[in-house]
PLY file of the C-alpha trace (Angstrom):
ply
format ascii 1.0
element vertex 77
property float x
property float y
property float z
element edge 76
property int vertex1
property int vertex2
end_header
0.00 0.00 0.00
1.09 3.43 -0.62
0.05 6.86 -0.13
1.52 10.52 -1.78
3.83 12.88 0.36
4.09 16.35 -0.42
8.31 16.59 -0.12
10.36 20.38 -1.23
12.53 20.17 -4.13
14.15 22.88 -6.44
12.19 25.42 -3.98
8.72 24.02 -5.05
6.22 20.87 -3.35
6.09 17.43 -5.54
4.09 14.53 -4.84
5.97 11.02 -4.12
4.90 8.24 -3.32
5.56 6.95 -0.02
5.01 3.22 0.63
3.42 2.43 4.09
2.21 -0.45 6.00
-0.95 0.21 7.95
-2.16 -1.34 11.04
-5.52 -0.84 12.22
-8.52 0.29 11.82
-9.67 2.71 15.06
-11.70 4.91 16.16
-11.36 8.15 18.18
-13.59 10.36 19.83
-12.63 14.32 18.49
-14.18 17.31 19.28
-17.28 15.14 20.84
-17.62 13.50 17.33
-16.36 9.74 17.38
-14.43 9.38 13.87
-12.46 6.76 11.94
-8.67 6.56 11.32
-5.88 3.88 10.09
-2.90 2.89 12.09
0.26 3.66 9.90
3.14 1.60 11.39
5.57 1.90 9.34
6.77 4.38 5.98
5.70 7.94 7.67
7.85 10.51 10.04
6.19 12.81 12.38
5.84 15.81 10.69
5.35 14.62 6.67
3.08 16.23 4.86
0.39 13.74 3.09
-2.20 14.51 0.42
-5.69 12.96 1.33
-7.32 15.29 -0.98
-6.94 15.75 -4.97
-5.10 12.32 -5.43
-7.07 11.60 -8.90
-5.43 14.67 -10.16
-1.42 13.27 -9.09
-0.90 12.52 -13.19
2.73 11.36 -12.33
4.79 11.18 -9.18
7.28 14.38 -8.67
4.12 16.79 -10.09
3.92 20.08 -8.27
1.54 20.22 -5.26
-0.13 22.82 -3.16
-0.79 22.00 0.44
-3.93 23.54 2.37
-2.98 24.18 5.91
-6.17 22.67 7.45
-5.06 21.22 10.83
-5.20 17.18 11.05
-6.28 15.89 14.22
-3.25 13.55 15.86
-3.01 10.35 17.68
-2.73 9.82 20.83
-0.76 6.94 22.53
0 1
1 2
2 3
3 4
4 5
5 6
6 7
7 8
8 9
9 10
10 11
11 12
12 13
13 14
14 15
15 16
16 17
17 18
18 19
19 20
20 21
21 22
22 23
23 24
24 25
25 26
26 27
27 28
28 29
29 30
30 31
31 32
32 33
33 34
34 35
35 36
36 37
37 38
38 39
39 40
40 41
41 42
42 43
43 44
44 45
45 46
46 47
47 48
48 49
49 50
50 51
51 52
52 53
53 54
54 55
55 56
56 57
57 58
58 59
59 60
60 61
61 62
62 63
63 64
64 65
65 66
66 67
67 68
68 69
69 70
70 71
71 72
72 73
73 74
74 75
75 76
């Protein structure tokens, strides 16, 4: 399984794709609404940017991207 990164190169965002291996399947309670989410275990650091929006329009990996900056909910432990 994979899923697309936004990762900087030549001073501009580019989708790649960045294997994972998911766990998982959970669910969380946020903001008093009890939603859904996938354990990723392994292919993912803290702080990587993914695209979970537009990925029909990723053509060919290394195509320029422009991140929202929407606020994902975290994990906890």
């Amino acid at each position: 399984m994979y899923t697309y990164a936004a990762k900087a190169e030549n001073g501009m965002l580019i989708a790649q794709p960045a294997p994972i291996k998911v766990g998982e399947w959970v669910q969380q309670t946020v903001d008093g609404e009890i939603k859904n989410f996938w354990v990723v275990r392994s292919g993912l650091k803290q702080g990587d940017q993914v695209i979970i929006d537009g990925m029909a329009r990723i053509f060919f990996p290394g195509m320029p991207v422009a991140i929202a900056q929407e606020a994902a909910p975290t994990a906890t432990k």
